[in-house]
mmCIF file as gemmi writes it, N, C-alpha and C atoms, coordinates in Angstrom:
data_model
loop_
_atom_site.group_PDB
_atom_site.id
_atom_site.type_symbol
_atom_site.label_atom_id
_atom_site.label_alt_id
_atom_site.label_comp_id
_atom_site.label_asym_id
_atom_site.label_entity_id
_atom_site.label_seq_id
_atom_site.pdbx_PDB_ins_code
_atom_site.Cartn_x
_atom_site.Cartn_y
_atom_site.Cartn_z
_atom_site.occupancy
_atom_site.B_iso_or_equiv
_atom_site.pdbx_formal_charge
_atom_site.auth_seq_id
_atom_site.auth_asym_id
_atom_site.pdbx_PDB_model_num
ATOM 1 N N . UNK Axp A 1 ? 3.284 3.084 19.306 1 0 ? 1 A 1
ATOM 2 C CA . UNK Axp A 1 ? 4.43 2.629 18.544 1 0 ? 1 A 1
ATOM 3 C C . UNK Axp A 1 ? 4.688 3.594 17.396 1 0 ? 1 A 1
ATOM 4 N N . UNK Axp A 2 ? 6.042 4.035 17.219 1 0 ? 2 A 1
ATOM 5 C CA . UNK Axp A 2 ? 6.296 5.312 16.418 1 0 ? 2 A 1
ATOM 6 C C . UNK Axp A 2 ? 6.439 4.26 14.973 1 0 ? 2 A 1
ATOM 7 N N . UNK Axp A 3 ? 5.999 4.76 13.593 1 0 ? 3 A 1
ATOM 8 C CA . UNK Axp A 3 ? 6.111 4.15 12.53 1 0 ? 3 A 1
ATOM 9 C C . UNK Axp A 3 ? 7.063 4.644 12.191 1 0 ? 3 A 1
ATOM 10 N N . UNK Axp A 4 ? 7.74 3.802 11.214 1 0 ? 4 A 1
ATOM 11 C CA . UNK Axp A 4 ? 9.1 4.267 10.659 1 0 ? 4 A 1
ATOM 12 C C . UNK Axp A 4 ? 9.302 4.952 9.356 1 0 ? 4 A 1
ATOM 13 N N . UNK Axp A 5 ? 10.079 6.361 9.311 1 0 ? 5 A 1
ATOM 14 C CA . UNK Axp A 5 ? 9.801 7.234 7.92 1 0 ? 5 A 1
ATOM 15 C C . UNK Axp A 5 ? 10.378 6.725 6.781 1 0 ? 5 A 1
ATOM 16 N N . UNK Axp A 6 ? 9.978 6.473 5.523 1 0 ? 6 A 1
ATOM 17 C CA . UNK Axp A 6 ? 10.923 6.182 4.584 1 0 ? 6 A 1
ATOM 18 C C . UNK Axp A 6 ? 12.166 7.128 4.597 1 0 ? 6 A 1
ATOM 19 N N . UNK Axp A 7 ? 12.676 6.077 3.807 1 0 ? 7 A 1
ATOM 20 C CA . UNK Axp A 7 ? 14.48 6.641 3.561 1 0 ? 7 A 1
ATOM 21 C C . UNK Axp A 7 ? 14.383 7.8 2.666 1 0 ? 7 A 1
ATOM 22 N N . UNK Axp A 8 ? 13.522 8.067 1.936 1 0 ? 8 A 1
ATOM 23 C CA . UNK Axp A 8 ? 13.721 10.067 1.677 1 0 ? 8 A 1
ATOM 24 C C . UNK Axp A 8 ? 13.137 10.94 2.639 1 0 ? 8 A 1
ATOM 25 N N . UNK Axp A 9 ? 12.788 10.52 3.207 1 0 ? 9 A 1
ATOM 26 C CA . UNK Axp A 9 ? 11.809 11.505 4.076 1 0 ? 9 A 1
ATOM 27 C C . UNK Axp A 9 ? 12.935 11.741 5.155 1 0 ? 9 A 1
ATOM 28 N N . UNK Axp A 10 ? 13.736 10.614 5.815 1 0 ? 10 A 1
ATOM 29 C CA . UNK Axp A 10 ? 14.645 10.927 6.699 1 0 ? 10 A 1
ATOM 30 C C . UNK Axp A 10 ? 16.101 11.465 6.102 1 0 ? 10 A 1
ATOM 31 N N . UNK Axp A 11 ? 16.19 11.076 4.559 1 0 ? 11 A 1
ATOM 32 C CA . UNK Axp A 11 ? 17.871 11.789 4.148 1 0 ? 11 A 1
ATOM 33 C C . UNK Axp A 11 ? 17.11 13.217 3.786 1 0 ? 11 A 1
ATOM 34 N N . UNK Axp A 12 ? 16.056 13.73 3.727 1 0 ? 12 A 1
ATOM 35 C CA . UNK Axp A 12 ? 15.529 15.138 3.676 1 0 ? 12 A 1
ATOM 36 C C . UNK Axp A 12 ? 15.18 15.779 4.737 1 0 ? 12 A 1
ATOM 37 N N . UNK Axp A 13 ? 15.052 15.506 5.581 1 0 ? 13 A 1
ATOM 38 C CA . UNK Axp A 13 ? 15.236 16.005 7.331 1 0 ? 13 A 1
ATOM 39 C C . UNK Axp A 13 ? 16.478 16.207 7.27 1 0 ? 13 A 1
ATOM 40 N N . UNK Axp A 14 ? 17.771 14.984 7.201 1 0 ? 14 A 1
ATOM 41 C CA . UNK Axp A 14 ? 18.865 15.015 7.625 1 0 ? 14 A 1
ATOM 42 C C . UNK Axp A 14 ? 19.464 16.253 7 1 0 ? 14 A 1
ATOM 43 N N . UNK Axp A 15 ? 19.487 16.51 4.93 1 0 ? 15 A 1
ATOM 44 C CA . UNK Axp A 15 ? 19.874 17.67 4.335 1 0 ? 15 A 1
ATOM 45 C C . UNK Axp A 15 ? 19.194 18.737 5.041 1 0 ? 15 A 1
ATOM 46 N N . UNK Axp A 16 ? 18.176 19.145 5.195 1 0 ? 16 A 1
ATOM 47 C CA . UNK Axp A 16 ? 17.643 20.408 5.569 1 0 ? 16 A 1
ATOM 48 C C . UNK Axp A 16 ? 18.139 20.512 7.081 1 0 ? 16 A 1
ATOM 49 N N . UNK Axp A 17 ? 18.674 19.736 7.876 1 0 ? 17 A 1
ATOM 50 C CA . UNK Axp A 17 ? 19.453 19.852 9.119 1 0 ? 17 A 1
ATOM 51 C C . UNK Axp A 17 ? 20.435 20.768 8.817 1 0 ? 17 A 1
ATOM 52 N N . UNK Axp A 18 ? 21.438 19.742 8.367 1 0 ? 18 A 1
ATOM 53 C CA . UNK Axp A 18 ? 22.963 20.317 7.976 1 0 ? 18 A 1
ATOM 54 C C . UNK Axp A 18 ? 22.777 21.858 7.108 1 0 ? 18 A 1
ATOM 55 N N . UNK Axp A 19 ? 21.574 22.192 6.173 1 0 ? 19 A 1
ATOM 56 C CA . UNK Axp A 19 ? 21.702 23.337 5.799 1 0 ? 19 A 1
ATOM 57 C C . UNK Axp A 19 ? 21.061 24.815 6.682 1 0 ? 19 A 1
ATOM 58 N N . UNK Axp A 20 ? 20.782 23.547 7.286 1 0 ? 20 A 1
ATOM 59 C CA . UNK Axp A 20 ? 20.278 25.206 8.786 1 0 ? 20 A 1
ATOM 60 C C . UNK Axp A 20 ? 21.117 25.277 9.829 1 0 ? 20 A 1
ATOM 61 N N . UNK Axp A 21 ? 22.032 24.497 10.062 1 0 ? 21 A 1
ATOM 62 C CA . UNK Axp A 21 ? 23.037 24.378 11.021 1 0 ? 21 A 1
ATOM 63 C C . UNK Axp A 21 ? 24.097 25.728 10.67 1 0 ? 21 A 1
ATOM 64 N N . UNK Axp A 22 ? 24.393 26.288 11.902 1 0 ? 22 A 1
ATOM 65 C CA . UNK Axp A 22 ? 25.258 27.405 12.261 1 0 ? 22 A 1
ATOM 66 C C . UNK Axp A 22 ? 26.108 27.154 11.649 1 0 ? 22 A 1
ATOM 67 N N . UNK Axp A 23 ? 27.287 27.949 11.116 1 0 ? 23 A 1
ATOM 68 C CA . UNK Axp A 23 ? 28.479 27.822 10.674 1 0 ? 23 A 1
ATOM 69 C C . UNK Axp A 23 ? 30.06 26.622 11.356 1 0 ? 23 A 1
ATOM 70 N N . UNK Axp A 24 ? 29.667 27.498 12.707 1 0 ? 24 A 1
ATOM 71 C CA . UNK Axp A 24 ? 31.212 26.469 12.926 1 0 ? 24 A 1
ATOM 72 C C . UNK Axp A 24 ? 30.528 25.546 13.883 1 0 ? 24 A 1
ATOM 73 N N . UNK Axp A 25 ? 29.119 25.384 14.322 1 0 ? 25 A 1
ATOM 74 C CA . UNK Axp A 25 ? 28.78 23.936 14.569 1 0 ? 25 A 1
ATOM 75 C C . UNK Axp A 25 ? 29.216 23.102 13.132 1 0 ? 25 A 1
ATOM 76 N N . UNK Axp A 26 ? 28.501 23.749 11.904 1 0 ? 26 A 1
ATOM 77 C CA . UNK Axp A 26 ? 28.649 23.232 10.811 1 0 ? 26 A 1
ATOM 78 C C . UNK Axp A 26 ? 29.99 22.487 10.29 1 0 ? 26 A 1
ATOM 79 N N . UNK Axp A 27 ? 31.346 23.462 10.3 1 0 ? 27 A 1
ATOM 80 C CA . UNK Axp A 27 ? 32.558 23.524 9.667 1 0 ? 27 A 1
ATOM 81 C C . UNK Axp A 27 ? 33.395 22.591 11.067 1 0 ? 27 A 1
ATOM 82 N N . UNK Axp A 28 ? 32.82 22.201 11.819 1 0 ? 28 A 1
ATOM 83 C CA . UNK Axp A 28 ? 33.128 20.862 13.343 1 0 ? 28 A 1
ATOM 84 C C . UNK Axp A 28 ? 32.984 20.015 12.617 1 0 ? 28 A 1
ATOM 85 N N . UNK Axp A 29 ? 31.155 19.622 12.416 1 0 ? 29 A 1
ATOM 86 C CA . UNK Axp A 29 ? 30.907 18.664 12.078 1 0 ? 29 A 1
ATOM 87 C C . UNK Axp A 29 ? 31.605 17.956 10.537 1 0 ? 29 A 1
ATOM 88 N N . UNK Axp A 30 ? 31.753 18.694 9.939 1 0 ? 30 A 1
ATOM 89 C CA . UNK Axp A 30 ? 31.884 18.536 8.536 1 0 ? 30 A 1
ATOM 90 C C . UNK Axp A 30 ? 33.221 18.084 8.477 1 0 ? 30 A 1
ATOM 91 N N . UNK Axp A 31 ? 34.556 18.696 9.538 1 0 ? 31 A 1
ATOM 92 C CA . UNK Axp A 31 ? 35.889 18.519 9.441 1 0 ? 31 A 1
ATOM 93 C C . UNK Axp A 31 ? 36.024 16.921 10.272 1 0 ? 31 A 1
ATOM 94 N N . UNK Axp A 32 ? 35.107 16.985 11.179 1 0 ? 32 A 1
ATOM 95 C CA . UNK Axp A 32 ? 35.117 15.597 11.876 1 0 ? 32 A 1
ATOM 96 C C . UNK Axp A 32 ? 34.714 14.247 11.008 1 0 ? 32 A 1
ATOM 97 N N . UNK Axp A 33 ? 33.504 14.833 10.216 1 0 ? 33 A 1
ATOM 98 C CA . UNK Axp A 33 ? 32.765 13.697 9.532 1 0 ? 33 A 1
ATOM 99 C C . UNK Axp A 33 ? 33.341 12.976 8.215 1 0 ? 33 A 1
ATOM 100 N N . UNK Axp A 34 ? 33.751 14.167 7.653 1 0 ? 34 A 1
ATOM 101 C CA . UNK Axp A 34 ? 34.471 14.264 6.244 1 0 ? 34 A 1
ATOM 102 C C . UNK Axp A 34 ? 35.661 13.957 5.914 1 0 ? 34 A 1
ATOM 103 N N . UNK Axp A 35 ? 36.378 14.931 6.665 1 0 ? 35 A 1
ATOM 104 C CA . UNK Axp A 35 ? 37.362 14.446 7.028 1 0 ? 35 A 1
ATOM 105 C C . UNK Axp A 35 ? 38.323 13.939 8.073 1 0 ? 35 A 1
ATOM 106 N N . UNK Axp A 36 ? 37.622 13.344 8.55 1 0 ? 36 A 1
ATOM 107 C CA . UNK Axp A 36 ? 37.978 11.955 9.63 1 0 ? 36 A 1
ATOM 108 C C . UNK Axp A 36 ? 39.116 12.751 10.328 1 0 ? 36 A 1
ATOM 109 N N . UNK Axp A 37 ? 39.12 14.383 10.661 1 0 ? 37 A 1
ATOM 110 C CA . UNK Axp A 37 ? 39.502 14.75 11.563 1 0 ? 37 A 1
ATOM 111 C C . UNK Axp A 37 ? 39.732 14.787 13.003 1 0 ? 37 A 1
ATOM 112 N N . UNK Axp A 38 ? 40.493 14.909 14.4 1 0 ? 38 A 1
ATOM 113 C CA . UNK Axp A 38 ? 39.939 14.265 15.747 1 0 ? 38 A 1
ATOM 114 C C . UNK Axp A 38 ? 39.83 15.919 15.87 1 0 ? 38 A 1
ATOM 115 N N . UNK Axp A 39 ? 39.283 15.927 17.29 1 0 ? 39 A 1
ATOM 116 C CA . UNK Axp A 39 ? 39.471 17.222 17.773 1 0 ? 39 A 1
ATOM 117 C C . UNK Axp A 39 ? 40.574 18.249 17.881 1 0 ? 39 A 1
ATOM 118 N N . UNK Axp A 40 ? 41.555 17.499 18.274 1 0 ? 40 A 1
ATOM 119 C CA . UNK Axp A 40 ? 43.056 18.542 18.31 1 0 ? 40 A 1
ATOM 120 C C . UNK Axp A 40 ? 42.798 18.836 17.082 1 0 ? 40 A 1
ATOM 121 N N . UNK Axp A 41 ? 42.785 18.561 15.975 1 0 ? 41 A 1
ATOM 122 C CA . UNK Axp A 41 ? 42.906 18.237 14.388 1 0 ? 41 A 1
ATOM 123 C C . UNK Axp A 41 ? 42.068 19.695 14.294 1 0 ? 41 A 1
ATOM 124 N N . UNK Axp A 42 ? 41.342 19.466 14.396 1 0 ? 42 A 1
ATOM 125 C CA . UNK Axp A 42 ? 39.96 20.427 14.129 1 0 ? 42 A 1
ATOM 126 C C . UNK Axp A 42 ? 40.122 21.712 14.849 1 0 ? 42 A 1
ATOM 127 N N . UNK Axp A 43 ? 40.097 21.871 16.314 1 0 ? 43 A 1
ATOM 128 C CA . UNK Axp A 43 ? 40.652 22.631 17.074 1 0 ? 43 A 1
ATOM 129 C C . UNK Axp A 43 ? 42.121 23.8 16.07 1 0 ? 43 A 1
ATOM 130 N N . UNK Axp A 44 ? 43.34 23.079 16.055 1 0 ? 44 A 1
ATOM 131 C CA . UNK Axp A 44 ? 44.351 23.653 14.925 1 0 ? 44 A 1
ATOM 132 C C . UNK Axp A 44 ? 43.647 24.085 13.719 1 0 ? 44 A 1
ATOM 133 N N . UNK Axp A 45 ? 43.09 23.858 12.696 1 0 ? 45 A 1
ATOM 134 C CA . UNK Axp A 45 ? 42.301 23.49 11.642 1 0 ? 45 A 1
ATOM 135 C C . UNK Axp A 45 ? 41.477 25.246 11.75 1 0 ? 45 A 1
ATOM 136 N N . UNK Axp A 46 ? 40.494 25.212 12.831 1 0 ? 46 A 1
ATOM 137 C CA . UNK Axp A 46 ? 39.305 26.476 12.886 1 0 ? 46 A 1
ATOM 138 C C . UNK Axp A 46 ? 40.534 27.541 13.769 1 0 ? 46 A 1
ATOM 139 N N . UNK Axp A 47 ? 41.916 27.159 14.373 1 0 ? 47 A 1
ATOM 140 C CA . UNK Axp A 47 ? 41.941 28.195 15.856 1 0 ? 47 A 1
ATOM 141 C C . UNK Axp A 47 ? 41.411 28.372 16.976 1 0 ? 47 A 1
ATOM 142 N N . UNK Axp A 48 ? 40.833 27.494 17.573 1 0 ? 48 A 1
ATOM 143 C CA . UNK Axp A 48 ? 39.675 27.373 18.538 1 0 ? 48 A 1
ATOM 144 C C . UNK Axp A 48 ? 40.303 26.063 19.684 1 0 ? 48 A 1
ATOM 145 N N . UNK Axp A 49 ? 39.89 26.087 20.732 1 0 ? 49 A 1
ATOM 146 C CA . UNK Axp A 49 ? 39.956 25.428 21.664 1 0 ? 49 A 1
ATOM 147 C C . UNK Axp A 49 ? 39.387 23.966 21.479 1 0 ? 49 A 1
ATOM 148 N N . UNK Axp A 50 ? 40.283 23.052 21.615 1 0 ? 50 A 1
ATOM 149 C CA . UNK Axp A 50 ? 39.314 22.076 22.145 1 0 ? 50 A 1
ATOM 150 C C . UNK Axp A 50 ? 38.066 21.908 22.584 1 0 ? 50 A 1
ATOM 151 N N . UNK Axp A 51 ? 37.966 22.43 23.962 1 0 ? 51 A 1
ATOM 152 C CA . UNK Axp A 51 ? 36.64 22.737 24.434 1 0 ? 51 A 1
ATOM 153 C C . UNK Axp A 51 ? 35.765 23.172 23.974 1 0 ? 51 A 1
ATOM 154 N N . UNK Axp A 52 ? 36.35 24.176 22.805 1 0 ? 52 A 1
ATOM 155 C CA . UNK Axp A 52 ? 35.28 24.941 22.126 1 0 ? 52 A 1
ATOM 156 C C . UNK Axp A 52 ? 34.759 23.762 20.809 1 0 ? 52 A 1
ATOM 157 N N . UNK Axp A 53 ? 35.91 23.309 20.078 1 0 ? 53 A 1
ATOM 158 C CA . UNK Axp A 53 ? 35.62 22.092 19.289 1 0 ? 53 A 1
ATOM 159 C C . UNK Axp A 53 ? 34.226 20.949 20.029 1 0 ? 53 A 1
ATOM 160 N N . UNK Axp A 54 ? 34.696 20.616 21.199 1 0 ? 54 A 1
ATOM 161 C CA . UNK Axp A 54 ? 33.72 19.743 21.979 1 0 ? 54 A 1
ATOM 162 C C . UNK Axp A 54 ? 32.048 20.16 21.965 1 0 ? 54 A 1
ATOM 163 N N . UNK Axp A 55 ? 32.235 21.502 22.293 1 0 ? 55 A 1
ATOM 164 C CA . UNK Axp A 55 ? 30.826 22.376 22.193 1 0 ? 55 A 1
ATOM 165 C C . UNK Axp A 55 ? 30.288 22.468 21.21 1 0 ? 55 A 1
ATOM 166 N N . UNK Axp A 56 ? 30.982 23.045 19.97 1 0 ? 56 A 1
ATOM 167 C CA . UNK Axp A 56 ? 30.404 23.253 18.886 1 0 ? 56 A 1
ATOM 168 C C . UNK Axp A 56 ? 29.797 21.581 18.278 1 0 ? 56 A 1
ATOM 169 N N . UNK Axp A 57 ? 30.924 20.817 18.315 1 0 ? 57 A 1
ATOM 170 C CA . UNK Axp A 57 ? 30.599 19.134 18.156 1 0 ? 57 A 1
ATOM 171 C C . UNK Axp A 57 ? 29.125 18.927 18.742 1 0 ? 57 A 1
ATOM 172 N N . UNK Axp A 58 ? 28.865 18.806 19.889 1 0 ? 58 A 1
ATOM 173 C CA . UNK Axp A 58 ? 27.685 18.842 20.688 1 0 ? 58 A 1
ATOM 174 C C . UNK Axp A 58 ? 26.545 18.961 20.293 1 0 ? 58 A 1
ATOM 175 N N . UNK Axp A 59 ? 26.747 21.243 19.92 1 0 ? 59 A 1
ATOM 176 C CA . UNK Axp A 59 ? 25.64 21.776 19.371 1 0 ? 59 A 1
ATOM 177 C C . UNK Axp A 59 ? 25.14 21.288 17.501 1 0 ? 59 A 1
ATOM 178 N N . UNK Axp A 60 ? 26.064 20.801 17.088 1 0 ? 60 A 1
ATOM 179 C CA . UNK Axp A 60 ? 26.043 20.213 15.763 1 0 ? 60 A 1
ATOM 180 C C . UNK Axp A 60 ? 25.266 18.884 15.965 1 0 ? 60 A 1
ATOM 181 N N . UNK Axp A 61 ? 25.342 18.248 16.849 1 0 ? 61 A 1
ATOM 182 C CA . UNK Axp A 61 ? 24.845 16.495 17.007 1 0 ? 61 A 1
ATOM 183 C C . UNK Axp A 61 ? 23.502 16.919 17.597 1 0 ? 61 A 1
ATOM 184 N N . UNK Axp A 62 ? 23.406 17.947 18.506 1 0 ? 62 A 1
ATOM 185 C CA . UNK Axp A 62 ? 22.099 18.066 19.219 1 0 ? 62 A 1
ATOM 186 C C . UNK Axp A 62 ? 20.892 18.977 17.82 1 0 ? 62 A 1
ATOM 187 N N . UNK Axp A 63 ? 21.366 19.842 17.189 1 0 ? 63 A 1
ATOM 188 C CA . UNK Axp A 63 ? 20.917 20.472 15.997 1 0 ? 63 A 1
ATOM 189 C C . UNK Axp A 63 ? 20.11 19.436 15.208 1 0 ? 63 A 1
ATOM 190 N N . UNK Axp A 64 ? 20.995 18.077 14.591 1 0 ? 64 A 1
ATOM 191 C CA . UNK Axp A 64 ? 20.412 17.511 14.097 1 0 ? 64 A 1
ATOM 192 C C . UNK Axp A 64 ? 19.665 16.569 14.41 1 0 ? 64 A 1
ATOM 193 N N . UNK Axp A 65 ? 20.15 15.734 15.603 1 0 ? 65 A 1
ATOM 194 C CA . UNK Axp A 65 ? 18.868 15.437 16.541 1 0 ? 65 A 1
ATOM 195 C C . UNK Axp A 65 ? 17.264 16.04 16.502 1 0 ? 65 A 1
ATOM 196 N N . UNK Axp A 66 ? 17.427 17.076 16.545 1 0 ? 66 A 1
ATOM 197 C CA . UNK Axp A 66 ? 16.444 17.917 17.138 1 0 ? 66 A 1
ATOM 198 C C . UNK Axp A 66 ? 15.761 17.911 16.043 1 0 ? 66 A 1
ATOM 199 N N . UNK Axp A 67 ? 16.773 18.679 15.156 1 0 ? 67 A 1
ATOM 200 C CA . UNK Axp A 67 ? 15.923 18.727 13.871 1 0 ? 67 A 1
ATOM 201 C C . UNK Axp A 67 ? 15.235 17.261 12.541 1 0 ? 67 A 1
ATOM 202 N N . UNK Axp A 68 ? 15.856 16.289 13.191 1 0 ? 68 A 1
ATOM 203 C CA . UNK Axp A 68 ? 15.488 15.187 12.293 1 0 ? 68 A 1
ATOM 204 C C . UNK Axp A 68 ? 14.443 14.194 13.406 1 0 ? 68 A 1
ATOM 205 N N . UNK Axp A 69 ? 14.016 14.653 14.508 1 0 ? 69 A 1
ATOM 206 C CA . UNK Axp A 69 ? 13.008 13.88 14.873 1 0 ? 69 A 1
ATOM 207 C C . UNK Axp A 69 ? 11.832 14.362 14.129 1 0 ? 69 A 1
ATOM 208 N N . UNK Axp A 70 ? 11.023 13.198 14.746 1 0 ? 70 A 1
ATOM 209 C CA . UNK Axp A 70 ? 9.184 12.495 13.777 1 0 ? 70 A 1
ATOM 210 C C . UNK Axp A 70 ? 8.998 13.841 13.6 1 0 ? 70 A 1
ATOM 211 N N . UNK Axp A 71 ? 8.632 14.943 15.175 1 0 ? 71 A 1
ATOM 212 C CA . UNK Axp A 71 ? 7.754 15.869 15.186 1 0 ? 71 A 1
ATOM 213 C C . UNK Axp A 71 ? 8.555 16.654 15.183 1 0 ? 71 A 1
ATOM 214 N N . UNK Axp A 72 ? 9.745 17.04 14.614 1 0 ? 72 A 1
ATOM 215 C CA . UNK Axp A 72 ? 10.372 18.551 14.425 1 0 ? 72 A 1
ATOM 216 C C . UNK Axp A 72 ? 10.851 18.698 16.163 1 0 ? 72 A 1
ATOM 217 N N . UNK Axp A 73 ? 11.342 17.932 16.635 1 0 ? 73 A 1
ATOM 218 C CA . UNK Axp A 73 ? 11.634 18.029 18.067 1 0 ? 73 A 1
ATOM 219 C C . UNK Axp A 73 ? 10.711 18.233 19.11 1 0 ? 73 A 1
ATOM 220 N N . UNK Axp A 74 ? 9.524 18.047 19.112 1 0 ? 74 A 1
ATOM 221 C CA . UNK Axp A 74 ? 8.688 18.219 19.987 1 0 ? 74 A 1
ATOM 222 C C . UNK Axp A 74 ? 8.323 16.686 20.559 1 0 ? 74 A 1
């Protein structure tokens, strides 16, 4: 049974995520999150494709995933 991290320990995973995260995974996530942008939105916004919006979205959600599990993603 996995124990559960306190609430600084996980909003300090979560910051040190977002500050290691790539740029326009970053500037996706941030236009989506922040400002309650949709994809077309965002897509117009960077110059970039949809698809490419979708991807970068992805690699931004999987980034911090990765990076905010127990064991550092392992």
């Amino acid at each position: 049974m996995t124990q559960e991290r306190p609430l600084a320990e996980q909003l300090r995973r979560l910051r040190d995520a977002l500050d290691t995260m790539d740029p326009l995974p970053r500037a996706v996530f941030d236009l989506h999150r922040y400002r309650d942008l949709d994809f077309l939105q965002i897509a117009d916004e960077l110059g970039i494709s949809v698809t490419e919006v979708e991807r970068q979205f992805a690699a931004a959600m999987f980034h911090l995933l990765r990076s905010t599990h127990e064991n550092g993603g392992h």
